[in-house]
C-alpha positions as CSV (number, residue, x, y, z in Angstrom):
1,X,12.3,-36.7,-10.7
2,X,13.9,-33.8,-12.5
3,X,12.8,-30.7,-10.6
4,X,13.9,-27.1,-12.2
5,X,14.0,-24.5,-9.3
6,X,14.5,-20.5,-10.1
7,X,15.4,-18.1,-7.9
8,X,17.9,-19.2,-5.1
9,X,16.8,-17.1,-2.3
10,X,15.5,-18.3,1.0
11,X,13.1,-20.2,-0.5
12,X,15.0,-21.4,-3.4
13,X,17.7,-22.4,-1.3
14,X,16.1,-24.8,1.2
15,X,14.4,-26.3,-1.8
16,X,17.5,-27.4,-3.5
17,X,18.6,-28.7,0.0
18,X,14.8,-30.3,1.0
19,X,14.5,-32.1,-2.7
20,X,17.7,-33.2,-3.5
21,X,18.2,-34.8,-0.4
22,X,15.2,-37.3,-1.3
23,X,16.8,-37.9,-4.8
24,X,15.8,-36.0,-7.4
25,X,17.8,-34.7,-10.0
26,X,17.8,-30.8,-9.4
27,X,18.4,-27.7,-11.8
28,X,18.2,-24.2,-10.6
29,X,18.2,-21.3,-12.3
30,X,20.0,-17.9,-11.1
31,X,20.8,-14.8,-12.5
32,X,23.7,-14.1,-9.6
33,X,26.5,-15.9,-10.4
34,X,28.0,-16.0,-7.2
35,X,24.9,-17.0,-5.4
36,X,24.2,-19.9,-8.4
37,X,27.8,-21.1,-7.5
38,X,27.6,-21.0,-3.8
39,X,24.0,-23.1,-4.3
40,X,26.2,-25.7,-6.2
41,X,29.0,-26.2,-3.7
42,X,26.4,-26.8,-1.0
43,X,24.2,-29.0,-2.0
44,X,24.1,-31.6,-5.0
45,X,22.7,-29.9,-8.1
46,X,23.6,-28.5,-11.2
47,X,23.4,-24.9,-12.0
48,X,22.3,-22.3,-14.9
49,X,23.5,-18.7,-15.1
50,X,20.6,-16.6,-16.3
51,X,17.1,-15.0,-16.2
52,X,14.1,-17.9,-15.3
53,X,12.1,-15.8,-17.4
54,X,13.8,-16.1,-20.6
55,X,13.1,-18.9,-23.7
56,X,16.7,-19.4,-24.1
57,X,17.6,-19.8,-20.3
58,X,14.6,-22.2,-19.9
59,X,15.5,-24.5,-22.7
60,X,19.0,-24.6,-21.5
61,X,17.6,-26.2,-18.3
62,X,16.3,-28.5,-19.9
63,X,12.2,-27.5,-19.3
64,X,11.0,-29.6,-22.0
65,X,12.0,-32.7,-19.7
66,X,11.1,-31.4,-16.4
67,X,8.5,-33.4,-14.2
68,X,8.6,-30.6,-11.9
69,X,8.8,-26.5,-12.6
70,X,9.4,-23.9,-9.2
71,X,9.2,-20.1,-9.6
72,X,10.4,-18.8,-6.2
73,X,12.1,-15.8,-7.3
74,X,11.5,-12.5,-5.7
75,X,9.6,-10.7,-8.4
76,X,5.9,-12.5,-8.8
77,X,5.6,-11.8,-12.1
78,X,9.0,-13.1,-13.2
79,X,7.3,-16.7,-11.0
80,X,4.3,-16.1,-13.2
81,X,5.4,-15.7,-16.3
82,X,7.9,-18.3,-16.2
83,X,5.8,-20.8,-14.9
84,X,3.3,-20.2,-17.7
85,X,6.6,-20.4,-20.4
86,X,7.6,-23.8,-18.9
87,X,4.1,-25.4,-19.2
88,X,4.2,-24.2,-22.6
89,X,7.4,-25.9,-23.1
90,X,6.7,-29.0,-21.7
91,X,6.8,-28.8,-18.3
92,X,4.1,-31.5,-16.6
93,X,3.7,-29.7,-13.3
94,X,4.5,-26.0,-12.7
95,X,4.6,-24.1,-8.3
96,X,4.8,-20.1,-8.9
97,X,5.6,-17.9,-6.0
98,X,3.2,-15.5,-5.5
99,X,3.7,-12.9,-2.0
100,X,1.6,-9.2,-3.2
101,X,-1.4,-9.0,-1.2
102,X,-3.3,-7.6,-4.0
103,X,-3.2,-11.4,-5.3
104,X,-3.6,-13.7,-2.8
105,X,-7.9,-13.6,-3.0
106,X,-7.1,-14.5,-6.5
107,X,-4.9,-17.7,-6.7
108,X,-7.2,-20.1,-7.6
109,X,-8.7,-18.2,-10.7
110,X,-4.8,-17.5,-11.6
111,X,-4.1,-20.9,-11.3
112,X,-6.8,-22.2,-13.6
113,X,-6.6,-19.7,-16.1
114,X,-3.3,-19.6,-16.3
115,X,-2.2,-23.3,-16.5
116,X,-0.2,-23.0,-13.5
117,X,-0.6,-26.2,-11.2
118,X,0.1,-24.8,-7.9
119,X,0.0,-21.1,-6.5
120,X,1.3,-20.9,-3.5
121,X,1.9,-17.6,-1.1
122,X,4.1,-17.9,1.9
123,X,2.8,-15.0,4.2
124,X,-0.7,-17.0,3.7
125,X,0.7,-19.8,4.7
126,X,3.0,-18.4,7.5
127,X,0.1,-16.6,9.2
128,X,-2.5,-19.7,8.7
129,X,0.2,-21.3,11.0
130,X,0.5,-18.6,13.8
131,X,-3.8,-18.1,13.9
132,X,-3.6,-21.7,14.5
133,X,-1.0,-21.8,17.0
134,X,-3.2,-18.9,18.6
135,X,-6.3,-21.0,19.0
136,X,-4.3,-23.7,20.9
137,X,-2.4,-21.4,23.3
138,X,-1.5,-24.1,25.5
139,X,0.7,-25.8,22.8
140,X,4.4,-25.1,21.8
141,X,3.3,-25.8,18.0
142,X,0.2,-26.9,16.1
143,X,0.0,-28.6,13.1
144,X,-3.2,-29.9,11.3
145,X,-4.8,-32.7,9.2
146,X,-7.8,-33.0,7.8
147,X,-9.2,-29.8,7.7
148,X,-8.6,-28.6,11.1
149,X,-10.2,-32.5,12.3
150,X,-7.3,-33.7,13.5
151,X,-4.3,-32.0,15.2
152,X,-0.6,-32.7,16.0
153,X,0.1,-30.4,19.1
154,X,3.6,-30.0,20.7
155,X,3.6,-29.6,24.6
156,X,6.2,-30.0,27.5
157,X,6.0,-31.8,30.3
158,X,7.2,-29.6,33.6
159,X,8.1,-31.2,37.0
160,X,4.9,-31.3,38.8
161,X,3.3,-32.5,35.6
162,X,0.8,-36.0,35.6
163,X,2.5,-37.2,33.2
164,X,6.2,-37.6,34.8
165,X,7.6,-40.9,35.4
166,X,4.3,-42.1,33.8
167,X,4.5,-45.0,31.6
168,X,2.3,-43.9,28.0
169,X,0.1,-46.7,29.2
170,X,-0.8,-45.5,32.6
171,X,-2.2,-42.4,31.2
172,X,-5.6,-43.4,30.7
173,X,-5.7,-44.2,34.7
174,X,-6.0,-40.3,34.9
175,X,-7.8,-39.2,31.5
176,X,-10.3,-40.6,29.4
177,X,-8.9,-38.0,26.0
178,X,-9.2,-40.1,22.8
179,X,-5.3,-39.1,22.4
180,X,-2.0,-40.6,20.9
181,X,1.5,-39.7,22.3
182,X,3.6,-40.5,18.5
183,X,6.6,-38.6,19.5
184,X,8.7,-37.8,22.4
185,X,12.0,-35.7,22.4
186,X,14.3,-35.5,24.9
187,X,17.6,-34.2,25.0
188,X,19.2,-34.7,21.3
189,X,17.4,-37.9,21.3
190,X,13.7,-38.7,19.8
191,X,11.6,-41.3,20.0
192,X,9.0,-42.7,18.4
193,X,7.6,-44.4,21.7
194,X,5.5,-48.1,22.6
195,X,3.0,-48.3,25.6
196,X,5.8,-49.0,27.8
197,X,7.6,-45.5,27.2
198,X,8.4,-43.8,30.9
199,X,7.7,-39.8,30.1
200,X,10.3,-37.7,32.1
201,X,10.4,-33.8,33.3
202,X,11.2,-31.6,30.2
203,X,10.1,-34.4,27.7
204,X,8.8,-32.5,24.6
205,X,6.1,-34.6,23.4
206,X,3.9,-34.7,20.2
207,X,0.3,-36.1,20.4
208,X,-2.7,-36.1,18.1
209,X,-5.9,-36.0,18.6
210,X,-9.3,-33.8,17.8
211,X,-9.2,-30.8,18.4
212,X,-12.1,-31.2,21.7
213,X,-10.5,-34.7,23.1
214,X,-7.1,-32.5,23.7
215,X,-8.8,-29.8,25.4
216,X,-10.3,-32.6,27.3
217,X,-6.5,-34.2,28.4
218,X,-5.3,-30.5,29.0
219,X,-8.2,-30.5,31.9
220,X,-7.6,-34.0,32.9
221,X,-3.6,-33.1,33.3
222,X,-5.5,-29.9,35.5
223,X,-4.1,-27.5,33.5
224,X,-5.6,-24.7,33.1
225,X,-6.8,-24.1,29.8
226,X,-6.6,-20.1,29.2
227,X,-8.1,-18.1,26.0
228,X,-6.4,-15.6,24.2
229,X,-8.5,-12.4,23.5
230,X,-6.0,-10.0,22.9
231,X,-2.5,-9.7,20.4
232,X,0.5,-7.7,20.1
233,X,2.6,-8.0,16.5
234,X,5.6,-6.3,16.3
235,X,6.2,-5.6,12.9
236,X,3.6,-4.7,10.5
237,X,5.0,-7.0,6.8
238,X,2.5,-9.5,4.9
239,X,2.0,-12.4,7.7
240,X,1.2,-9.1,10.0
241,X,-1.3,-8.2,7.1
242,X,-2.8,-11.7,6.2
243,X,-2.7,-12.4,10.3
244,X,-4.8,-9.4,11.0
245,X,-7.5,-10.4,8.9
246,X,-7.5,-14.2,10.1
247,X,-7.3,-12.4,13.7
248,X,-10.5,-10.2,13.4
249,X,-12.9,-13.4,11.9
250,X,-12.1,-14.5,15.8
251,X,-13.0,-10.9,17.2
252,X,-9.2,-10.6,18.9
253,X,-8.4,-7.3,20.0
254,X,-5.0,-6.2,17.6
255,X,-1.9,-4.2,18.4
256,X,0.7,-3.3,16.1
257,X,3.6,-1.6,15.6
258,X,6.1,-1.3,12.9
259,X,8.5,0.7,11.9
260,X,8.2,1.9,8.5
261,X,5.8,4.6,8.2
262,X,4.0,3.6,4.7
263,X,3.3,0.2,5.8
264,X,2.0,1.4,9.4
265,X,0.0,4.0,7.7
266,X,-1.6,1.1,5.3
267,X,-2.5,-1.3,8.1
268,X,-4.3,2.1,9.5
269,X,-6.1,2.4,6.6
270,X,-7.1,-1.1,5.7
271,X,-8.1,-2.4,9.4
272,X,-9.8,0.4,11.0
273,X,-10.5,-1.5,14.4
274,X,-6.6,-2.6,14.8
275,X,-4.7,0.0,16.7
276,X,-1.1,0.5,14.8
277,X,1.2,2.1,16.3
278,X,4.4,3.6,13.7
279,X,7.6,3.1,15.9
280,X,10.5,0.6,17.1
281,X,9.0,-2.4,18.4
282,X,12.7,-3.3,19.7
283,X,12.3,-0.1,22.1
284,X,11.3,-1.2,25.5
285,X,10.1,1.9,26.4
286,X,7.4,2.3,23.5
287,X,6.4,-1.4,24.3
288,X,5.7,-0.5,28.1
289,X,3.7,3.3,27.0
290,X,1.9,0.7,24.7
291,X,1.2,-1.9,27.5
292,X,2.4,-4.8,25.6
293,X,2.4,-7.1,28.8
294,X,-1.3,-6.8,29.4
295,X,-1.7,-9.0,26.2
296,X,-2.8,-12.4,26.2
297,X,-0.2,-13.3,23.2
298,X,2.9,-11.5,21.4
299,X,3.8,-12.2,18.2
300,X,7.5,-11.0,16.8
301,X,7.4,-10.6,12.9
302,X,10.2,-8.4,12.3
303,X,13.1,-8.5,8.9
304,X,15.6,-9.5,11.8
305,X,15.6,-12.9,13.4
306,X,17.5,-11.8,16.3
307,X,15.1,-8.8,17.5
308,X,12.6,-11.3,17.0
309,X,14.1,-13.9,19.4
310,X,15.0,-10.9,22.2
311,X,11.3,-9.6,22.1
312,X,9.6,-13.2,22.8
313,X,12.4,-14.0,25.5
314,X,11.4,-10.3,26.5
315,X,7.4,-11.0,26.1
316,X,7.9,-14.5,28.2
317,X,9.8,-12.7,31.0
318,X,7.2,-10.2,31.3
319,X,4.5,-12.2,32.4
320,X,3.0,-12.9,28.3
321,X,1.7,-15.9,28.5
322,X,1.7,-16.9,24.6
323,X,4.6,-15.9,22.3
324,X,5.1,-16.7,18.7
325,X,8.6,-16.1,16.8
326,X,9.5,-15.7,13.1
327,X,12.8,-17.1,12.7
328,X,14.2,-17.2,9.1
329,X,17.7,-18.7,9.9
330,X,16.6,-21.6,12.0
331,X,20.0,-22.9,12.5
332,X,20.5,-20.2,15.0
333,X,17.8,-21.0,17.0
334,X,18.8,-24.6,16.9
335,X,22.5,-23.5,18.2
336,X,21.7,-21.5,20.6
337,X,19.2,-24.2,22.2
338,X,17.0,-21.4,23.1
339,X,14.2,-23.6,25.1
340,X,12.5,-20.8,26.3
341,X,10.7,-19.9,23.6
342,X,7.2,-21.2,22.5
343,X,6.4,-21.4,19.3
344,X,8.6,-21.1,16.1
345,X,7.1,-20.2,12.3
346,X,9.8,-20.5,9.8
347,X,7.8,-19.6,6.3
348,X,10.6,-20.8,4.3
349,X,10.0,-23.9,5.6
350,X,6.5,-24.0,5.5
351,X,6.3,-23.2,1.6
352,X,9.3,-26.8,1.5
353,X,7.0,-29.0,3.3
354,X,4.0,-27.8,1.2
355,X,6.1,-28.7,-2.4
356,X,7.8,-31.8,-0.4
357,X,4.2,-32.6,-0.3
358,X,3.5,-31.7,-3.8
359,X,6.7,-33.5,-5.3
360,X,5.9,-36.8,-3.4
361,X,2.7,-37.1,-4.7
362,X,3.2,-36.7,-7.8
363,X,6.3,-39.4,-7.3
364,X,4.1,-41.5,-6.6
365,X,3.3,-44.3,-9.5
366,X,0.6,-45.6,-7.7
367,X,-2.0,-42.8,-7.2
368,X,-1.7,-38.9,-5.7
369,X,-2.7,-40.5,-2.1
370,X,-0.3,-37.8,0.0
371,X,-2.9,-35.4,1.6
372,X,-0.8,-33.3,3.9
373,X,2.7,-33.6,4.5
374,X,4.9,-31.6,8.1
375,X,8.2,-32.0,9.1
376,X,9.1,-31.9,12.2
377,X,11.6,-31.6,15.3
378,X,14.4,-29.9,12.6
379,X,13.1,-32.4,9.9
380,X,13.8,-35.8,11.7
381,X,10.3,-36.6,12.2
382,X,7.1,-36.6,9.7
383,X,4.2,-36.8,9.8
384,X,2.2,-37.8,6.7
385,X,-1.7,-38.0,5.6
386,X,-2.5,-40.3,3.2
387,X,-5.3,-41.3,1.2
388,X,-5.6,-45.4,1.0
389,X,-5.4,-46.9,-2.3
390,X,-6.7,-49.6,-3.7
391,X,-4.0,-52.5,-4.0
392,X,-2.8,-51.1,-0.5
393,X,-0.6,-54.1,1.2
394,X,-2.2,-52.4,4.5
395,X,-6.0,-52.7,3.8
396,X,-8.3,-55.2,5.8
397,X,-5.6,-56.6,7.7
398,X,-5.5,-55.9,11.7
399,X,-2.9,-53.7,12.9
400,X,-1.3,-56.1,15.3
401,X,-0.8,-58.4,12.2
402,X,1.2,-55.7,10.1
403,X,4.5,-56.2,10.3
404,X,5.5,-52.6,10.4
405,X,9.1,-51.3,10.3
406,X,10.6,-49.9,13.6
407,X,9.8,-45.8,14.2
408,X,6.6,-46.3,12.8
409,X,3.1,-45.4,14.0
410,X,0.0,-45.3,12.6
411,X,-1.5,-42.3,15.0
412,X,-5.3,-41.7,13.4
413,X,-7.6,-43.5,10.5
414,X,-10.0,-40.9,9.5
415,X,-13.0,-42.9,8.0
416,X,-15.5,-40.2,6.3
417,X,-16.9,-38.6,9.4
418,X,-15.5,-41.1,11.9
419,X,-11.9,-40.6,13.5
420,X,-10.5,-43.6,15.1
421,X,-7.1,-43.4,17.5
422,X,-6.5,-46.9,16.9
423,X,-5.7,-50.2,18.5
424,X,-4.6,-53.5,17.3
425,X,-7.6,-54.5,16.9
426,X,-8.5,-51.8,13.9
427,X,-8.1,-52.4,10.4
428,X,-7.6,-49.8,7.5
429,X,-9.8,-49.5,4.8
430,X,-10.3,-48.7,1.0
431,X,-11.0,-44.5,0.8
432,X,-9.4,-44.2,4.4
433,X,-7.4,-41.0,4.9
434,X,-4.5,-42.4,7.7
435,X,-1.9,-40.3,9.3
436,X,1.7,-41.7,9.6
437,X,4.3,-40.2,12.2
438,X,7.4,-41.5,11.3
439,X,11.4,-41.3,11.5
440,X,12.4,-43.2,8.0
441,X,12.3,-39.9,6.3
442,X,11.1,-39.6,2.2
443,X,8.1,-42.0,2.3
444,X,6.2,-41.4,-0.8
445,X,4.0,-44.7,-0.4
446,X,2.6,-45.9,2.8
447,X,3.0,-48.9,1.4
448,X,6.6,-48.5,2.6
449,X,6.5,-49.1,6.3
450,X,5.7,-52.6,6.1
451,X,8.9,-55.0,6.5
């Protein structure tokens, strides 16, 4: 597909990385030179010096031809108006960037009245991942399908753990969860595991299941299965602002404190229940006058990825028994190895997976049957919902009789309100929504597992 991306920030920069890794023919526009050239010596795409907002620059770009048009510059009109230009030109589908809080309980009437196909805001979708994470505060991470049906939850396996040196088959000696163990990391190495798998100490392992049936293997594992009730956030930007209001619909008691004196004054104002605090979250000594360890969860959402990663190692040590990071660079968390630390939301990385998603379905010849789309484990693992089709080569055959392509599983078939963890003895059906796990990365079409 030809994809035209503008703006080569964060965003704009793991985009041209994400999409032109799965083959499509990429064009970004940028007005900094020296950015637009570094952009082009990294990755493979071609490159236009200008403003995304102008006729001229657009039509050099080629907008008339573009399957796909992304506005992820910082300035949300610039996205806007753009986006509305390309369509004009020709453009078939059009993503605008769109962060100022003022807009984000208006997307969807933006998005229909102005022609644009897909508003997307990455604080709302950065702090929709954390709430999440909150409500399963056993888990590392927490992904979901669905509609919050189905989740993919992250958990480690510690010494004294039932699960060591258990094969995956022995585990329903011990618990009777409705579960699937799809992938298992250990080391540098992942798996995507048969019944006969042997689980070891500090095995990171990834299992779906509803969202009851893993409470219910946490208790069997006799784990004790702890609520949070209270929060501390540490800077006080837009996830802080959209995560306080997903916070209170749960009745959580709120903390914050941030630095800049405008935007602590504004949380003040807009959530009167939430006690902000303006100050340095970084200063130990505020943290222990605010009694940051008598919280049930701490969440680090500063501009600096290293503060961030010093106050959850800081929150952990303490005695917090839930911590949540924003890391913007993730290849420094991946170098330093830091295993200590829980959960990791990367938004830049949540806004690719979400127009990965977007761009496969629409590759996609044979219907728009990609639901919901996560990357995993630094992107070697996904895990893909999809919609069944028709003149699917996997309908109404059993699953032992597929002849499925090595780092496959098929983890759930969700069939209207029935979820089935399936055996060999299932089949899939017309309308079925199915979600795929797998390590052969760019599957646009389940169809593409089979051998």
């Amino acid at each position: 597909m030809k994809i035209i991306v503008v703006g080569a920030g964060k965003v704009g920069e793991v985009l041209c990385k994400d999409l032109s890794a799965e083959g499509n023919d990429i064009v970004l526009i940028e007005k900094d030179e020296k950015i637009l050239d570094k952009i082009i010596s990294d990755f493979d795409v071609m490159g236009v010096l200008g403003n995304g907002a102008t006729l001229e620059i657009l039509r050099e770009a080629g907008v008339k031809g573009a399957d796909v048009f992304i506005a992820v510059t910082e300035s949300d009109e610039i996205n806007i108006i753009s986006s509305i230009m390309a369509k004009k030109l020709g453009a078939k589908y059009t993503i605008a960037r769109v962060r100022e809080p003022g807009y984000s309980t208006d997307l969807d009437f933006m998005s229909s009245s102005l022609g644009i196909d897909l508003i997307l805001n990455p604080d709302v979708q950065a702090a929709t991942f954390i709430a999440r994470n909150i409500s399963f505060p056993n888990a590392l991470n927490v992904e979901s399908f669905s509609n919050n049906r189905i989740n993919l939850i992250e958990m480690s396996i510690d010494g004294d753990s039932l699960l060591c040196d258990k094969k995956i088959y022995e585990l329903s000696k011990f618990s009777s969860a409705k579960i699937i163990i799809c992938t298992i990391q250990r080391d540098d190495e992942i798996y995507i595991p048969n019944g006969n798998f042997i689980l070891k100490e500090n095995d990171k392992i990834y299992i779906t299941g509803t969202p009851d049936e893993i409470k219910r293997f946490y208790r069997d594992l006799k784990q004790q299965v702890f609520k949070i009730n209270s929060v501390f956030i540490v800077g006080g930007g837009r996830i802080a602002y959209f995560l306080t209001e997903m916070l209170l619909k749960k009745k959580l008691d709120i903390k914050i404190v941030e630095l800049d004196e405008k935007k602590a004054e504004f949380l003040s104002e807009h959530y009167e229940s939430v006690s902000v605090i303006n100050g340095n979250g970084v200063d130990i000594n505020l943290l222990e006058e605010e009694r940051f360890k008598d919280y049930d969860a701490f969440v680090s959402l500063t501009g600096i990825d290293e503060e961030n990663i010093l106050l959850s190692m800081y929150a952990s040590k303490m005695g917090i028994r839930k911590t949540i990071t924003k890391v913007s660079t993730i290849d420094i968390f991946n170098f330093l190895k830091l295993d200590d630390l829980q959960s990791i939301v990367n938004p830049k990385q949540i806004i690719s997976n979400f127009i990965v998603k977007f761009v496969r379905a629409h590759m996609n010849q044979r219907g728009n049957n990609i639901i919901t789309l996560y990357r995993i484990l630094n992107n070697e693992v996904e895990a893909v919902e999809f919609k069944m089709v028709k003149d699917s080569k996997l309908l109404n055959i059993p699953l032992r009789d597929l002849k499925i392509k090595e780092n496959n599983i098929i983890s759930s078939i969700i069939r209207g309100n029935e979820i089935i963890f399936p055996t060999g003895n299932d089949i899939i059906r017309y309308g079925d929504h199915v979600i795929l796990i797998t390590k052969n990365k760019y599957i646009d079409d389940i169809d593409d597992i089979l051998r």
